[in-house]
C-alpha positions in Angstrom: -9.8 -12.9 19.4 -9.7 -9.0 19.5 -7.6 -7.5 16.6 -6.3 -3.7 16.6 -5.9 -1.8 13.9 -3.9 1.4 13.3 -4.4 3.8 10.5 -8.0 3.8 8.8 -7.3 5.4 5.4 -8.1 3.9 2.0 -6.7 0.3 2.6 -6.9 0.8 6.5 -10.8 1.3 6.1 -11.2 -1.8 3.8 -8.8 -4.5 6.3 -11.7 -3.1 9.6 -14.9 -4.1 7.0 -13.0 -7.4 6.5 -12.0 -8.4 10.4 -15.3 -7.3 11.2 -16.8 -10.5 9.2 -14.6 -12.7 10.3 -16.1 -15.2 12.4 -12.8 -16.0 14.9 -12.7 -11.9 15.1 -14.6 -11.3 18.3 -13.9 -7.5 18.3 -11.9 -4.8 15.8 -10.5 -2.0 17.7 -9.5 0.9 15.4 -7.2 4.0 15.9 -5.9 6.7 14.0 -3.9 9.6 14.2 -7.3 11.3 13.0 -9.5 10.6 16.3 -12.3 11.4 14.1 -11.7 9.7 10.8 -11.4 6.7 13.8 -14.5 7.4 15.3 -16.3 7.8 12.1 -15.3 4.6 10.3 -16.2 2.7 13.9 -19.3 4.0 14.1 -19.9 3.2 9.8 -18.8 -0.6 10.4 -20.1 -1.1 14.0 -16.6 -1.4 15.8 -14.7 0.3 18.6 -12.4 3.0 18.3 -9.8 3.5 20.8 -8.5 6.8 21.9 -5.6 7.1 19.8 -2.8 4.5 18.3 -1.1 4.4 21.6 -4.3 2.6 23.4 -4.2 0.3 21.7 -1.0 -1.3 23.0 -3.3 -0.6 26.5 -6.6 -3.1 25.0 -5.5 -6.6 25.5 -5.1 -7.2 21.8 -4.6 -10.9 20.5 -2.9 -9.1 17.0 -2.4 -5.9 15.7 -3.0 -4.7 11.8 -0.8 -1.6 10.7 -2.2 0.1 7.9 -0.8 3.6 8.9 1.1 6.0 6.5 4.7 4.3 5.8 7.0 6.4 8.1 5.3 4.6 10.9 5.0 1.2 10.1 8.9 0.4 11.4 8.2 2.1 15.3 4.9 0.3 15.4 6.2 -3.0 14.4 9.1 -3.1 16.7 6.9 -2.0 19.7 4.3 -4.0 19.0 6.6 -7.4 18.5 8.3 -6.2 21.5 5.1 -6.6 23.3 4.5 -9.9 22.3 1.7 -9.2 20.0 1.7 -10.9 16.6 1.3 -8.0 13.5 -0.1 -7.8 10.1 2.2 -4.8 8.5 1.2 -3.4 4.9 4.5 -3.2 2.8 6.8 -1.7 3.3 8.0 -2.9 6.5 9.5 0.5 6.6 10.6 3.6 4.4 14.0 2.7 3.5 16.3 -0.4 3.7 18.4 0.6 7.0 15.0 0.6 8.6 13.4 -2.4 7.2 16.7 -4.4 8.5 16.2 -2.5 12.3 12.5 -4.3 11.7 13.7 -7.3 10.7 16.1 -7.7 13.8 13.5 -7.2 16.0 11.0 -9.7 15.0 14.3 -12.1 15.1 15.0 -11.1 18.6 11.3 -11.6 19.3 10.4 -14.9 17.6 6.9 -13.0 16.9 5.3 -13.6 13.8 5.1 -10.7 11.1 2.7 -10.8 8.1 3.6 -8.4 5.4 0.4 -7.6 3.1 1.6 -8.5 -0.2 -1.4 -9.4 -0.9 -1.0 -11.3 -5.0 0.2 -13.7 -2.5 -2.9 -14.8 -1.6 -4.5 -14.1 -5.4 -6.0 -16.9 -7.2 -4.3 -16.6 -10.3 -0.9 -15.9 -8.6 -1.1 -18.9 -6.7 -2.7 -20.9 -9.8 0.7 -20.2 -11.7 2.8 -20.7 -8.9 1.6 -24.3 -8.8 1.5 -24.3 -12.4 5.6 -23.6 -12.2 6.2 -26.2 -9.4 4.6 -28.9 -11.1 6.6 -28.6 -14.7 3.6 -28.0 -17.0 5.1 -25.2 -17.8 8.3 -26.8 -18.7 11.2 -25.3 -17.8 10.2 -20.8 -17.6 12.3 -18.6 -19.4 10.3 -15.5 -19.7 8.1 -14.0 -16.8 6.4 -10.8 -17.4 4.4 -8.9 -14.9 2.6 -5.1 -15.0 0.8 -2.9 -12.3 -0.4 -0.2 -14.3 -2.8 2.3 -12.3 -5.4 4.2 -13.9 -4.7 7.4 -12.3 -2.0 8.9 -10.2 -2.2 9.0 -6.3 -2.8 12.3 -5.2 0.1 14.6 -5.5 1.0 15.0 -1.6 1.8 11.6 -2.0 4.6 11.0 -4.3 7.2 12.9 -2.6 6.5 10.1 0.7 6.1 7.1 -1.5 9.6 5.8 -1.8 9.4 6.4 -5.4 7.6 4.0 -8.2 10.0 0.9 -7.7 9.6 0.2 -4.1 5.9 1.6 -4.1 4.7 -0.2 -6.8 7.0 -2.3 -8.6 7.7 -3.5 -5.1 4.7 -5.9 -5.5 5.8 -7.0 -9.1 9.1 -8.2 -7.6 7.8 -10.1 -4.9 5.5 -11.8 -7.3 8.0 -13.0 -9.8 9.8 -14.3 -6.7 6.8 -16.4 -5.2 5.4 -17.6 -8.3 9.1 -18.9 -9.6 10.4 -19.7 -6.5 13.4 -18.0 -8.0 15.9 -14.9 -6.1 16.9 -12.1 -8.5 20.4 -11.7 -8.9 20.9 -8.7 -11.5 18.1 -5.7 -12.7 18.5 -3.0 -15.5 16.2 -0.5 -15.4 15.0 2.4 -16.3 11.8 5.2 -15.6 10.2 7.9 -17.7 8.3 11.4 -16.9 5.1 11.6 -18.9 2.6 13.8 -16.4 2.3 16.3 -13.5 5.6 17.8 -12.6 5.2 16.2 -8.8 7.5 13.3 -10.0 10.1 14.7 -11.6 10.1 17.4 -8.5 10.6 14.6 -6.4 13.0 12.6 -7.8 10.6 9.9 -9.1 9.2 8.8 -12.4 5.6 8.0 -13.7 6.6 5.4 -16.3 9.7 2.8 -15.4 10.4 -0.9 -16.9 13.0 -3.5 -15.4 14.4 -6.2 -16.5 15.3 -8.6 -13.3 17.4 -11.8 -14.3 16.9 -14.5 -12.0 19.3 -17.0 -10.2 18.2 -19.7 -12.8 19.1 -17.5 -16.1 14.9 -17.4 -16.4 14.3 -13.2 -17.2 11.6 -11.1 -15.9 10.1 -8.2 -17.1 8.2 -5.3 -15.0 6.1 -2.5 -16.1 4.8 0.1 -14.0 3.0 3.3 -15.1 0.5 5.6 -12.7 -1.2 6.8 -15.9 -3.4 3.7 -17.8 -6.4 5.5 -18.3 -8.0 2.6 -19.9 -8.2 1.2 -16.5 -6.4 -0.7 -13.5 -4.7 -3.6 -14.7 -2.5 -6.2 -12.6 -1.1 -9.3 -14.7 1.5 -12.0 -15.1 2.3 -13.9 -17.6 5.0 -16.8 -17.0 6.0 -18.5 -20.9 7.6 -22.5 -20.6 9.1 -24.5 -22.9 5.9 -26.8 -22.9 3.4 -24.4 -22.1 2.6 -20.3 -20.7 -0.1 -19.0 -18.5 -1.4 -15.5 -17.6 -2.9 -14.0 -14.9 -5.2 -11.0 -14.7 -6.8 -11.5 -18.2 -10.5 -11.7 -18.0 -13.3 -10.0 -19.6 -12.3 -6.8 -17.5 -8.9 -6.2 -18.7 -8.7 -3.0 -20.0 -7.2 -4.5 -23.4 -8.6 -4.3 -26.5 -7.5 -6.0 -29.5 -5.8 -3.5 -32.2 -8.1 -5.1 -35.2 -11.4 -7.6 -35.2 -11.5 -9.8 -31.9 -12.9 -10.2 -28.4 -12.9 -7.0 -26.4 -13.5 -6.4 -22.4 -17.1 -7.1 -21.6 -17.6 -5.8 -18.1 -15.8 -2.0 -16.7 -12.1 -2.6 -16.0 -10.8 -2.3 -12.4 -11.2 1.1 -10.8 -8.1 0.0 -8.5 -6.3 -2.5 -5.8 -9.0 -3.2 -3.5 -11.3 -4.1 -5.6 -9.0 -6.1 -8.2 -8.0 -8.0 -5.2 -10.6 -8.4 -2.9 -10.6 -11.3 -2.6 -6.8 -12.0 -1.6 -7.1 -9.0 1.1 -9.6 -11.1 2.7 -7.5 -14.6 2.3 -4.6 -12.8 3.5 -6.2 -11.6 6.3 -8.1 -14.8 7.5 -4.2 -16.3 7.1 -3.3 -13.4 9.6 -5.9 -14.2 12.4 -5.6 -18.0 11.7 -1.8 -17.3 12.3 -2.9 -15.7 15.8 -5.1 -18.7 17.1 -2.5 -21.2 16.4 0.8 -19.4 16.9 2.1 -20.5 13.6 5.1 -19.4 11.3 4.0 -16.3 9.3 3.0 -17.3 5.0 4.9 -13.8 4.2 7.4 -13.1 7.1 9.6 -9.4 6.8 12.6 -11.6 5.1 10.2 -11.8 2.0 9.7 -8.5 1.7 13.3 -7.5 2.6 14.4 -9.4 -0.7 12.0 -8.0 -2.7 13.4 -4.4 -0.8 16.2 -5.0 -2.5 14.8 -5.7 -5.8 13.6 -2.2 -5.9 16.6 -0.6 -4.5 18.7 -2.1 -6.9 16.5 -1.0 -9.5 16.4 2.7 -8.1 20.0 2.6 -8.5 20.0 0.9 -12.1 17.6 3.5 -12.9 19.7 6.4 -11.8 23.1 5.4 -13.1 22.1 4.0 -16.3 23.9 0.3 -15.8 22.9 -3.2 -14.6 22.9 -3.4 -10.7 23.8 -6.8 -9.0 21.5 -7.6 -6.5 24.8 -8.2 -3.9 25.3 -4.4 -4.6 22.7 -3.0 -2.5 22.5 -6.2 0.1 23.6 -5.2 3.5 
């Protein structure tokens, strides 16, 4: 199959390398709205780079994979599923909820199927405890806890673009707790800190922010988010039973160390997401093409990640009017 793939940044870069070693990917067409960043990443991994992000709808794709910068993940989506052409979109589907809804209508209209990259989906350990919760060895959960904690800040040009920490981060936490319980969120409180460069404050955001999400089932979550954890990236989830709990993340690279005598991290922590997940940006990714050959229903279709849109909206709105926000408040 030939696979297309728009936007060649950070992630963008990474998702060519790992089409290009796919066996069932007989060519990787890259574009950018940097003809050269294009050209030079094409020429590093030995694929072809079209002309610009508008030939590719020209090249006879099988699939296309949007990794471009957010604002145009909704246009390119609709086009491309107005085309016919089956798409792996990285979250968010699009910038803000009125748009992600527009997306959403038009895959409907299309019948097309739409992969959104939350990637944990396709993590070991996430899916480990997700069967771990299905099966009842857990016992019945009544506390889930999960953190994204980032060792250092995204450059600053990017904060004011990012949708703010909830539905740029967090976003990935909520989905999480919702496919490893199997659960919907009906109520959040929450509530964000400034402890850093004046960028998020300036823009309305926060560097530090906490939620606690109560689930259909009466089961509690709890998120943490911060974009300064200098002792390193760390990604985990714990999920506590009444027979048993589990974690995931914690290995001898957790940047953890015990406050007195006791085990501490044996190998350098995480230096970010792709390498903390490489291996479920390549599962995810094999689930895309293998989605392609055999026209079936997408594992993480744009419904997904419109409830877990809503998640962080109605945290965003818990966090700015100090109260608990209903889930039903912010659905449309």
């Amino acid at each position: 199959m030939r696979i297309g793939l728009a936007g060649v940044g950070r992630i963008g870069g990474g998702h060519a390398e790992t089409l290009r070693g796919i066996a069932e990917v007989e060519e990787v067409l890259v574009a950018d709205a940097d003809a050269g960043r294009a050209r030079e990443v094409a020429r590093k991994l030995g694929v072809r780079a079209a002309a610009g992000v508008d030939a590719l709808f020209a090249a006879g794709l099988d699939g296309l994979v949007v990794a471009t910068p957010t604002a145009a993940h909704a246009g390119l989506v609709i086009r491309a599923v107005e085309a016919g052409l089956p798409v792996f979109v990285e979250k968010p589907v699009a910038a803000d909820l009125d748009g992600t809804i527009q997306v959403l209508a038009a895959v409907q209209r299309s019948g097309v199927p739409v992969q959104v990259g939350f990637q944990r989906r396709f993590d070991p350990g996430h899916r480990a405890a997700r069967d771990a919760v299905r099966d009842g060895r857990l016992g019945w959960v009544h506390t889930v806890r999960s953190c994204t904690l980032d060792a250092a800040p995204p450059p600053e040009e990017y904060i004011p673009t990012s949708g703010g920490l909830f539905r740029d981060c967090s976003v990935h936490d909520f989905d999480a707790v919702r496919f490893v319980t199997g659960r919907d969120v009906v109520e959040v409180t929450a509530a964000g800190a400034d402890r850093g460069a004046a960028v998020f404050a300036e823009a309305g955001d926060v560097s530090a922010a906490s939620a606690v999400l109560t689930l259909d089932d009466g089961t509690l979550a709890v998120v943490s988010a911060s974009r300064y954890n200098a002792a390193g990236y760390d990604v985990r989830l714990e999920v506590l039973g009444s027979r048993d709990g589990i974690v995931v993340g914690l290995d001898d690279r957790t940047p953890l160390s015990p406050a007195g005598p006791g085990l501490r991290p044996a190998g350098p922590p995480h230096t970010g997401f792709l390498e903390r997940f490489a291996e479920a940006y390549t599962a995810e990714l094999r689930a895309f093409t293998g989605m392609v050959a055999a026209g079936a229903d997408s594992p993480c279709p744009p419904e997904e990640s419109l409830e877990a849109f809503y998640v962080a909206e109605a945290c965003e709105v818990s966090r700015r009017e100090r109260r608990a926000v209903t889930i039903e408040e912010v659905r449309r």
